[in-house]
Backbone as numpy.savetxt, mean C-alpha at the origin, in Angstrom:
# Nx Ny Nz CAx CAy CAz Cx Cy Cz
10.46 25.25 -11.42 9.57 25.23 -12.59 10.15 24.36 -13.70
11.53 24.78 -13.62 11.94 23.58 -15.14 12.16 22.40 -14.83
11.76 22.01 -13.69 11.96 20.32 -13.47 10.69 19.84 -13.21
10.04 20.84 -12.97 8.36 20.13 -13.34 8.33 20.37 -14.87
8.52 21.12 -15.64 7.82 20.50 -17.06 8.80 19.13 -17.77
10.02 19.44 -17.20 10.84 18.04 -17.44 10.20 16.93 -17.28
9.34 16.92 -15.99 8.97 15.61 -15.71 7.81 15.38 -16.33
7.12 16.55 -16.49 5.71 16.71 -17.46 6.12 16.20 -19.04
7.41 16.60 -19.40 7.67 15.74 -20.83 7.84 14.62 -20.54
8.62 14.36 -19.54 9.39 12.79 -20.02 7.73 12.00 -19.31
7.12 12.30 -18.53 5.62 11.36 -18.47 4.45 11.66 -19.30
4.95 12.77 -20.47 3.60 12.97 -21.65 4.49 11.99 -22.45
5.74 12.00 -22.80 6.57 10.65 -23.77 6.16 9.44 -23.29
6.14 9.36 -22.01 5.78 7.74 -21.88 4.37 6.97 -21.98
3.93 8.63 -22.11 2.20 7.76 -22.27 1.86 7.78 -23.68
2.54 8.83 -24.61 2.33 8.62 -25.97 1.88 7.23 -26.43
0.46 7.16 -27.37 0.20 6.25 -27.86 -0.41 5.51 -26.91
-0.77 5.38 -25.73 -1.21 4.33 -24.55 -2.16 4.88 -24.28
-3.38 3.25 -23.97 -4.51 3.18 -23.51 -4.32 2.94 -22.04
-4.31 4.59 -21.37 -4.13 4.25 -19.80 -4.23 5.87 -18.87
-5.31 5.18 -17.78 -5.42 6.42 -17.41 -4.62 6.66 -16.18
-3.55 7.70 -16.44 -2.20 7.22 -15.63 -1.99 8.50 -13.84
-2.40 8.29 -13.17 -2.07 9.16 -11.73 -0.84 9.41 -11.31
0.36 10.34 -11.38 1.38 10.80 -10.63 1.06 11.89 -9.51
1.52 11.29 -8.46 1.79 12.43 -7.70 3.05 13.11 -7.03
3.83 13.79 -6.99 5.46 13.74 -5.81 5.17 14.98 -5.13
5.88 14.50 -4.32 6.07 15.20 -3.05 7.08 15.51 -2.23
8.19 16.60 -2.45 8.97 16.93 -1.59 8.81 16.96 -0.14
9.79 15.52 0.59 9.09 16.39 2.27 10.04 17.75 2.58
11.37 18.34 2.19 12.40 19.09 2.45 11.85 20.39 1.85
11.77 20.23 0.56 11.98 20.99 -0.33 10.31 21.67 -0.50
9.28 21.13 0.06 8.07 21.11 -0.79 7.53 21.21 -2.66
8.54 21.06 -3.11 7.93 20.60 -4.06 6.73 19.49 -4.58
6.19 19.83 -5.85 5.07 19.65 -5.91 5.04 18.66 -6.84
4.59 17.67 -7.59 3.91 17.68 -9.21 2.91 16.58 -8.87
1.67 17.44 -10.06 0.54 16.21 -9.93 -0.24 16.02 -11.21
-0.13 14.76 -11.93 -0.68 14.39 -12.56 -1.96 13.93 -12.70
-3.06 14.06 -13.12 -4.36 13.50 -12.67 -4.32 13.12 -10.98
-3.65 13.93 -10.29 -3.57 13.68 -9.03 -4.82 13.89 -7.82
-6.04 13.95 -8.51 -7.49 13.86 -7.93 -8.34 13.15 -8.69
-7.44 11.91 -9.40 -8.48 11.18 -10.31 -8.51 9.92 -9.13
-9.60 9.33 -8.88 -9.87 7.84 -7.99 -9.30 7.09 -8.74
-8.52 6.25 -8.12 -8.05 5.41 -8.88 -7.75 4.13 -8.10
-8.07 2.95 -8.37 -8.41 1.45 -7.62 -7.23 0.87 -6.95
-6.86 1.22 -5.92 -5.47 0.53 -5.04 -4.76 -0.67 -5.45
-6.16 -1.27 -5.87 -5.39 -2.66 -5.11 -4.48 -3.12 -4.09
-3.73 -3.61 -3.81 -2.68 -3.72 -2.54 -2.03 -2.89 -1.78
-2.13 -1.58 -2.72 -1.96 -0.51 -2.35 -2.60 -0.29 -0.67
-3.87 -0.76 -0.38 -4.49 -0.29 0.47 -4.01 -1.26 1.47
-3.12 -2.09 1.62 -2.69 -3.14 2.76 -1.63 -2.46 3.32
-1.11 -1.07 3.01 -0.73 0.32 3.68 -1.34 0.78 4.51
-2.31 0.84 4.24 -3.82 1.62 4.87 -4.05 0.71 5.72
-4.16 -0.57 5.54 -5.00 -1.61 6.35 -4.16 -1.80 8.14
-2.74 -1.92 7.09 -1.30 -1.88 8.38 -1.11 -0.91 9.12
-1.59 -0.17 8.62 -1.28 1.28 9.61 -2.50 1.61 10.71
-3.46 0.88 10.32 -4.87 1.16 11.16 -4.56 -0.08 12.02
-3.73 -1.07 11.99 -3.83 -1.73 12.63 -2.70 -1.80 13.82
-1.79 -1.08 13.32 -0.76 -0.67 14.57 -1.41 0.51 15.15
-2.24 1.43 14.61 -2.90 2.48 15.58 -3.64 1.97 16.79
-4.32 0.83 16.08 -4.90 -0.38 17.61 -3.66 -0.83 18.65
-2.73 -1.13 18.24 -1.73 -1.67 18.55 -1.25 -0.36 19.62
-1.06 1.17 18.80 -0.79 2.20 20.05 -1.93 2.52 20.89
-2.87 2.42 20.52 -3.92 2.37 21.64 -4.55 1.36 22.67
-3.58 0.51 22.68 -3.00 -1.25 23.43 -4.58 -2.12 22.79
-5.13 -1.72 22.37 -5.94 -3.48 21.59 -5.66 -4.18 20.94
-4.43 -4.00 20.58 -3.86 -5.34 19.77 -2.42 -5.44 20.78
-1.84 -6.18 20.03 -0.50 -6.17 20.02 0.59 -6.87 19.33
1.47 -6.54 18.77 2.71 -7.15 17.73 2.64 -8.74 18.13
2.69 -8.57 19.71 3.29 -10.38 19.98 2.36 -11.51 19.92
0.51 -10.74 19.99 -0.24 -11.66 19.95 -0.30 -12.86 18.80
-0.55 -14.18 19.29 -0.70 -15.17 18.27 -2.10 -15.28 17.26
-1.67 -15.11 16.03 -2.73 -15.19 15.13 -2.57 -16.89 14.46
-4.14 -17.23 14.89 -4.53 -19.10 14.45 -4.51 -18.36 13.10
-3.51 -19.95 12.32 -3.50 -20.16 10.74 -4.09 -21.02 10.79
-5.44 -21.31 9.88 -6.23 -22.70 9.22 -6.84 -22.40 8.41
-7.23 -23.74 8.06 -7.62 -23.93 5.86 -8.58 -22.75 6.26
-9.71 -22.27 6.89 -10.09 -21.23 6.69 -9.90 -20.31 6.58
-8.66 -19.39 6.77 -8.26 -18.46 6.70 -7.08 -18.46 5.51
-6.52 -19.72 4.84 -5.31 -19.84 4.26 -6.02 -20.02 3.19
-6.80 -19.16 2.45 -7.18 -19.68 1.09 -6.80 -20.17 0.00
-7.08 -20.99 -1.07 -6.23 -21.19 -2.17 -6.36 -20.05 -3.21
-5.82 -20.27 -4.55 -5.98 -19.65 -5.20 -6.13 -17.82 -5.22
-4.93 -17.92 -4.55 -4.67 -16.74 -3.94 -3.10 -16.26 -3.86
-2.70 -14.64 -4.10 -1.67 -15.11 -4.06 -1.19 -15.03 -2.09
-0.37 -15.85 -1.91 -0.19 -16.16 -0.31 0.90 -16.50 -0.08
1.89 -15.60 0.05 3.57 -16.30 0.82 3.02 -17.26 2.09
2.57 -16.72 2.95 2.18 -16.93 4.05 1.55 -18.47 4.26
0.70 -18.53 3.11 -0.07 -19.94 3.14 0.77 -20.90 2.62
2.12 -20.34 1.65 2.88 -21.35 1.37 3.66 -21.82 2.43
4.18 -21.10 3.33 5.00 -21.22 4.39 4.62 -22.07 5.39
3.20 -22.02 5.66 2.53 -22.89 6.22 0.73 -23.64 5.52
1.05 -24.35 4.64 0.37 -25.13 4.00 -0.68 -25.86 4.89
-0.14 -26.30 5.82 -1.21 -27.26 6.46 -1.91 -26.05 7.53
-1.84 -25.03 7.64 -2.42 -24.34 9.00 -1.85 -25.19 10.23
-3.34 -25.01 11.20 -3.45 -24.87 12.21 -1.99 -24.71 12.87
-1.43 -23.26 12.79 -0.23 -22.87 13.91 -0.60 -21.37 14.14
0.27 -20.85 15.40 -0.13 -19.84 15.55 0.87 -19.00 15.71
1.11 -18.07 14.93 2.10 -17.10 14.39 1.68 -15.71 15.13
3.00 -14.93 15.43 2.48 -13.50 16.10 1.83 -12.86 14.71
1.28 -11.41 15.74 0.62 -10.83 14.49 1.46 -9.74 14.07
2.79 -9.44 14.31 4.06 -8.75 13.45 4.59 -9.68 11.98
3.93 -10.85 11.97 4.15 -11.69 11.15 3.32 -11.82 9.70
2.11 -11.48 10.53 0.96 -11.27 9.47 1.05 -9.78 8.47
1.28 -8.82 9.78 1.85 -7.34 9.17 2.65 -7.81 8.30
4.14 -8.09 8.36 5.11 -8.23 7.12 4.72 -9.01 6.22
4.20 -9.67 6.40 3.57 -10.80 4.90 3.11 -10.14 4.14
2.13 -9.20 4.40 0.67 -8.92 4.21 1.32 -7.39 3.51
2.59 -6.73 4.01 2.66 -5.52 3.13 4.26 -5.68 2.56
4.91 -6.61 3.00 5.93 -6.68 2.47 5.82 -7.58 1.39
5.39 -8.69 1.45 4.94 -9.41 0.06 3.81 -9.49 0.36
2.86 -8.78 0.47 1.84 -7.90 -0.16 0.41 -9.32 -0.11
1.08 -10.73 0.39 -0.05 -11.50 0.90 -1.46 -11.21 1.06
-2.68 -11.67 0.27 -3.74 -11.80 0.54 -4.59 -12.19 1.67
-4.03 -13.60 1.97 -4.92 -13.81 3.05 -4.33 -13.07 4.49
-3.02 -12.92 4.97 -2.43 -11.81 5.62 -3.38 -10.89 5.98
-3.70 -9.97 4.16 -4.84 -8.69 4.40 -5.99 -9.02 4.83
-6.55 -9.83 4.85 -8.01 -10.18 5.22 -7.97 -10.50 6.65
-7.10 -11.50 7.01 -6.86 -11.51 8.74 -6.52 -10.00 9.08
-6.16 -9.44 9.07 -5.60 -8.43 9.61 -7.28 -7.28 9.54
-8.05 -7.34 8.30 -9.21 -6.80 8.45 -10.09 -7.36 9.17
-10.15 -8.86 9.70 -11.16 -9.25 10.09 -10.74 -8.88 11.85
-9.57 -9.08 12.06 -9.22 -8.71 13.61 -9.70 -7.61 13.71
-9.77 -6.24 12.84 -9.74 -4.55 12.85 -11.37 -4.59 13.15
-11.95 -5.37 12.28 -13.35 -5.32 12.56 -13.73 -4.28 10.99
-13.54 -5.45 10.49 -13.54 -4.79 8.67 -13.16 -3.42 8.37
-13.58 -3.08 7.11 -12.86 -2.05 6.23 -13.21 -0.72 6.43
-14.25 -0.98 7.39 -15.03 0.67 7.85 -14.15 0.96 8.99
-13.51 -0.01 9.28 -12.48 0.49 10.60 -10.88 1.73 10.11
-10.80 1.14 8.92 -9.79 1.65 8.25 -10.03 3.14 7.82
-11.22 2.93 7.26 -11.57 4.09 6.69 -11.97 5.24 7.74
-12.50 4.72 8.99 -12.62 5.92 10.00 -11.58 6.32 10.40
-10.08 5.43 10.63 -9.15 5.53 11.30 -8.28 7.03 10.44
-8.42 6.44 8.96 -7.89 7.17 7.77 -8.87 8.36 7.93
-9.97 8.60 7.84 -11.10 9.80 8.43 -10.75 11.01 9.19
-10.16 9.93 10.34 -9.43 10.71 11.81 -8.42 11.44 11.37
-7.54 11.00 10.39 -6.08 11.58 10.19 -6.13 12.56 9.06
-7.15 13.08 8.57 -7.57 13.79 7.73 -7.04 13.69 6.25
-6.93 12.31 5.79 -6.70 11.58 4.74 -8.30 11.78 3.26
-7.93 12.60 2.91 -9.15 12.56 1.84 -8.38 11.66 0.37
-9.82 11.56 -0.02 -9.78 11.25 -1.34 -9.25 9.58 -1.16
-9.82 8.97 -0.21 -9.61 7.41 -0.07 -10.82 6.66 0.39
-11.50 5.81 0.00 -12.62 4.66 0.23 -11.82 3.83 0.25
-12.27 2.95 0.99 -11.59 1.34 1.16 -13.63 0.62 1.76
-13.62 -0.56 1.19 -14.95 -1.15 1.42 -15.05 -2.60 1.03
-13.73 -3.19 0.37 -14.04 -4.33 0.42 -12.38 -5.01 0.41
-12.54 -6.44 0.82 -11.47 -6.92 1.09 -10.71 -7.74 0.02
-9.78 -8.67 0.02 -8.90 -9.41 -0.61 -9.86 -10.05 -1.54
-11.01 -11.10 -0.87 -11.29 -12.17 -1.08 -12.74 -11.35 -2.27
-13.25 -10.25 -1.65 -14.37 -9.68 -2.47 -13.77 -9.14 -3.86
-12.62 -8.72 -3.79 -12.20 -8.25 -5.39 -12.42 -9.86 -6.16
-10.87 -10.48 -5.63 -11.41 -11.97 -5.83 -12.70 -12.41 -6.76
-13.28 -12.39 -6.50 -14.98 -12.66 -6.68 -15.20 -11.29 -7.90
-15.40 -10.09 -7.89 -15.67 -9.51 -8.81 -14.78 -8.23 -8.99
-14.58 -8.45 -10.21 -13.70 -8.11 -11.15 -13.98 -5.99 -10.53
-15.09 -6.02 -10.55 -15.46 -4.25 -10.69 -15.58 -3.71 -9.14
-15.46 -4.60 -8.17 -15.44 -3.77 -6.75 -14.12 -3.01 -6.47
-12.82 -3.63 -7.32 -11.79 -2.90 -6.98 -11.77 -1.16 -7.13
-13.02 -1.24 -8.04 -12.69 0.77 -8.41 -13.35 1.11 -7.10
-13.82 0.39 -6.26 -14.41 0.78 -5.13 -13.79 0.93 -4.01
-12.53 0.39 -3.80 -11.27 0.64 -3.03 -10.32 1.71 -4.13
-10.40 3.11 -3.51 -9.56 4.44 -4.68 -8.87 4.90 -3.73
-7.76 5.51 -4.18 -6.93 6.54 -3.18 -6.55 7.38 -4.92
-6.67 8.38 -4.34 -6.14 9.65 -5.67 -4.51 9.32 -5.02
-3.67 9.58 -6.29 -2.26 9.83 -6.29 -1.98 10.96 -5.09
-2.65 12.37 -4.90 -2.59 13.27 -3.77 -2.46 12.95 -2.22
-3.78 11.61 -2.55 -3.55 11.24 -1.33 -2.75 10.20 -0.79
-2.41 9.71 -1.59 -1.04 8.56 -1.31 0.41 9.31 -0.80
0.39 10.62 -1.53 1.39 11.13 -1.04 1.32 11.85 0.16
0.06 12.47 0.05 -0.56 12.95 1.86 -0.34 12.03 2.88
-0.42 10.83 3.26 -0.65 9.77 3.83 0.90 9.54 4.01
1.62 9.04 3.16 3.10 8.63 3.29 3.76 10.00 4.10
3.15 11.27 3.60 3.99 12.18 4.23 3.51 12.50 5.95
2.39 12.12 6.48 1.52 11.76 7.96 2.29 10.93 8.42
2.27 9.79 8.01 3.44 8.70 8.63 4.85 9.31 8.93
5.12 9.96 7.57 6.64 10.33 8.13 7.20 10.79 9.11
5.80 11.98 8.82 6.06 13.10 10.03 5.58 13.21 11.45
5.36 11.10 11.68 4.31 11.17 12.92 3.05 11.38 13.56
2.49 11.76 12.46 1.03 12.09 12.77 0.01 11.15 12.19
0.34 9.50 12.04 -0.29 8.79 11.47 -0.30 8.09 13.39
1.36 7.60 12.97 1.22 6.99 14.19 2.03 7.14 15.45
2.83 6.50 16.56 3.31 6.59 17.49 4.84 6.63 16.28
6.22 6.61 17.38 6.95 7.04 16.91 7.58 5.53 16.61
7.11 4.44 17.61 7.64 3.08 17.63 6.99 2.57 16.70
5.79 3.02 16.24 4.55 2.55 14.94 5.32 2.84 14.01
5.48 3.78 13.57 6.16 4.38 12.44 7.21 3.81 12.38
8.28 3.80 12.89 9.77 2.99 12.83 9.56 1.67 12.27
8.45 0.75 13.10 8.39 -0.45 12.63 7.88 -0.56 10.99
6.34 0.22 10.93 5.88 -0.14 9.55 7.05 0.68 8.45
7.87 1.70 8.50 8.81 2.12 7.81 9.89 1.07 7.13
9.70 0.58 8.12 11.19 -1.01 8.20 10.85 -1.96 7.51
9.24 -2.01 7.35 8.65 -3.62 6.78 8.55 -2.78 5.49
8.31 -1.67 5.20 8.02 -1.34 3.80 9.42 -1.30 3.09
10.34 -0.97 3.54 11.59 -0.93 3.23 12.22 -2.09 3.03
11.26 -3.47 3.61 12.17 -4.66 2.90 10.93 -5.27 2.04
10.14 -4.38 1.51 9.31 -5.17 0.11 10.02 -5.82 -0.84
9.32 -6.68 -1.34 10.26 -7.87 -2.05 9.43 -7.98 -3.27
8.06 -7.35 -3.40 7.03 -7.21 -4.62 7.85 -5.86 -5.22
7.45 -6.26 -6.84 7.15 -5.12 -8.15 8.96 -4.60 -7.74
9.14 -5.32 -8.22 10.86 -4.97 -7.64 11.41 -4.24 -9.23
10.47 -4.56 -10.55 10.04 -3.70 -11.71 9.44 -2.40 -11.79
9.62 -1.74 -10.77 8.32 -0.66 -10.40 9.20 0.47 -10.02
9.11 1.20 -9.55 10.42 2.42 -8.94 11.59 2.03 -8.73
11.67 1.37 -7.74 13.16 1.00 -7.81 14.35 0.61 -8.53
13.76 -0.08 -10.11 14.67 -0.33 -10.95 14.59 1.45 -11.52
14.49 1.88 -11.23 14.37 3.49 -11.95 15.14 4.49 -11.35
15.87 4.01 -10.05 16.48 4.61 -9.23 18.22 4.23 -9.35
18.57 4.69 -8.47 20.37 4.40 -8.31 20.36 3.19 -7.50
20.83 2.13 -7.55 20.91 1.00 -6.94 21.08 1.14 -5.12
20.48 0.65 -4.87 20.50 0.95 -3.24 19.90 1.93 -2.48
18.95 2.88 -3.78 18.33 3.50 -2.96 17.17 3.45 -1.91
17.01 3.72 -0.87 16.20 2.86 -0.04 14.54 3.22 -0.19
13.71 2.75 -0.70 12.64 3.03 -0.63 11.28 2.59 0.12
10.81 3.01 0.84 9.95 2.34 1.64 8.28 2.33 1.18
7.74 1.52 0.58 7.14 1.07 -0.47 6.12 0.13 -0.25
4.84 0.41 -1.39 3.65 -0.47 -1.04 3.42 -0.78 -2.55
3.79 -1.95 -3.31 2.75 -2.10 -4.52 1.52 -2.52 -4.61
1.28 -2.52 -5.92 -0.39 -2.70 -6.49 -0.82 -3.37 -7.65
-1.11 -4.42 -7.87 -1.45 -4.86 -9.24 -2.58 -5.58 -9.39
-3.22 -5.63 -10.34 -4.77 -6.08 -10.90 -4.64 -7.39 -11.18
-3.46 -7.59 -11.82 -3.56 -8.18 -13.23 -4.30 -8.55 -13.81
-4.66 -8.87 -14.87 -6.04 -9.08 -16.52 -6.71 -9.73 -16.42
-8.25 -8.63 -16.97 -9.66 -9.78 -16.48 -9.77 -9.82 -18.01
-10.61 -10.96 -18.20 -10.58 -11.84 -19.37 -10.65 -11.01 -20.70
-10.74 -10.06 -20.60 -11.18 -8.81 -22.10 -9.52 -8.18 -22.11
-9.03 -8.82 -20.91 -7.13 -8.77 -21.40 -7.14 -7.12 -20.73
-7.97 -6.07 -19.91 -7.98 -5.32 -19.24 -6.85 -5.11 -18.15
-5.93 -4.47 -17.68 -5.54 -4.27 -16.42 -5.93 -3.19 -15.88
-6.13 -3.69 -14.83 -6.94 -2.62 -13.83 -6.36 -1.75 -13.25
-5.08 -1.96 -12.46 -4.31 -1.03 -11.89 -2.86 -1.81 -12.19
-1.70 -0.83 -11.98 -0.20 -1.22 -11.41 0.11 0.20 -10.82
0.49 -0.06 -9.57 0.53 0.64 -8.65 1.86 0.72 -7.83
1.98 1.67 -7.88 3.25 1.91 -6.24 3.16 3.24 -5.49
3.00 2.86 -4.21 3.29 4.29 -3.29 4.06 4.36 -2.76
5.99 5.39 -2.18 6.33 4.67 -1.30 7.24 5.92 -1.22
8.02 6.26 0.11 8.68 7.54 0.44 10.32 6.76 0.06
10.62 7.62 -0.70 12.12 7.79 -1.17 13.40 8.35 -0.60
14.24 7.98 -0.23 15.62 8.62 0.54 16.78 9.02 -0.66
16.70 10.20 -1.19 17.84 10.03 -1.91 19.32 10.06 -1.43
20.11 9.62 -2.14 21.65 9.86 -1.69 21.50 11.57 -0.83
21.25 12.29 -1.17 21.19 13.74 -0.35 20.76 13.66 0.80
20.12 12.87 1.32 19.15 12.88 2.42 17.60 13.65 2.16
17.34 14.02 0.66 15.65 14.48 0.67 15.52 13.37 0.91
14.03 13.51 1.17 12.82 12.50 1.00 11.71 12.94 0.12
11.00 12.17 -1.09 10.16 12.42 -1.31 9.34 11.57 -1.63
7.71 11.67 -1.61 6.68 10.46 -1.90 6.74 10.51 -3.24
């Protein structure tokens, strides 16, 4: 009890004075502990959901329709500009063909755009995700449009939500195997664990080296100087060996 209102002060201090409607959720996996802040408010992923997207797509992968080694074609159609894109920088001119374990790490480790959109268009769009997430009894998440549709308008992102509850529901499914196979899980655990985005975000908040396996999220500002989301979901190892989302 006294380390939940601890944390209830030190996150009513940090919002003092701020225009922001702010979602915490944690989650002991050891301990079960609890705390939730507006933790059933919808709130707009952003990149957040290229968690979601990766994980539905190695579930294809355990149910053999995909697979890690297959080659995914890069070209100007798929390598958009004005976007952000490790991936398209790496290969500027397209036409090559890269496995699709390649597209996975782009796409959630630096958090790559066009990455997410290949990876939805192979799945067979965003309703694929959302049934997959359906199956695993993941509430309190819509996903309905992709990279390139936020892109384009500013207000579809509130249309991709995961509540803080369920970010931590979800991270704690994976953990415990019931998202995916045990070789699924190992792998996407590993790519989240070498994120290289929002390196400003939890981790500077932690003890140096703590390992976190991690998905960020960011809007950044539509012209009225608005941000839409900044986001992170991601399961924590402390020096003790807990874990928590």
């Amino acid at each position: 009890l006294a380390q939940t209102s601890l944390l209830e002060q030190k996150i009513n201090s940090i919002l003092k004075n701020k225009k922001a409607t702010v979602g915490v959720s944690v989650l002991g996996f050891e301990n079960g502990f609890k705390y939730d802040k507006n933790g059933d408010k919808k709130l707009p992923m952003q990149s957040v959901f290229k968690f979601h997207i990766a994980a539905a797509v190695l579930n294809a992968v355990d149910q053999g329709k995909l697979s890690l080694h297959q080659k995914i074609m890069l070209n100007p159609s798929n390598l958009l500009e004005n976007t952000w894109s490790p991936l398209r920088d790496k290969y500027p001119a397209g036409n090559v063909e890269i496995p699709l374990s390649e597209v996975i790490e782009y796409t959630v480790a630096k958090s790559d755009n066009n990455g997410c959109d290949i990876l939805l268009r192979l799945l067979g769009g965003t309703q694929v995700v959302q049934k997959f997430m359906d199956s695993k009894g993941v509430k309190g998440f819509q996903i309905k449009y992709n990279e390139e549709d936020m892109h384009k308008d500013w207000n579809v992102q509130y249309e991709n939500y995961s509540t803080t509850k369920s970010a931590a529901d979800v991270l704690k499914k994976l953990y415990d195997g019931k998202l995916l196979s045990k070789k699924s899980t190992d792998y996407l655990m590993k790519v989240m664990l070498s994120t290289s985005t929002g390196l400003n975000k939890m981790v500077e908040q932690l003890p140096k080296n703590t390992p976190v396996a991690r998905k960020t999220g960011a809007s950044g500002k539509n012209n009225a100087g608005l941000t839409g989301a900044e986001n992170e979901i991601g399961i924590v190892t402390l020096p003790n060996g807990k874990h928590y989302a």
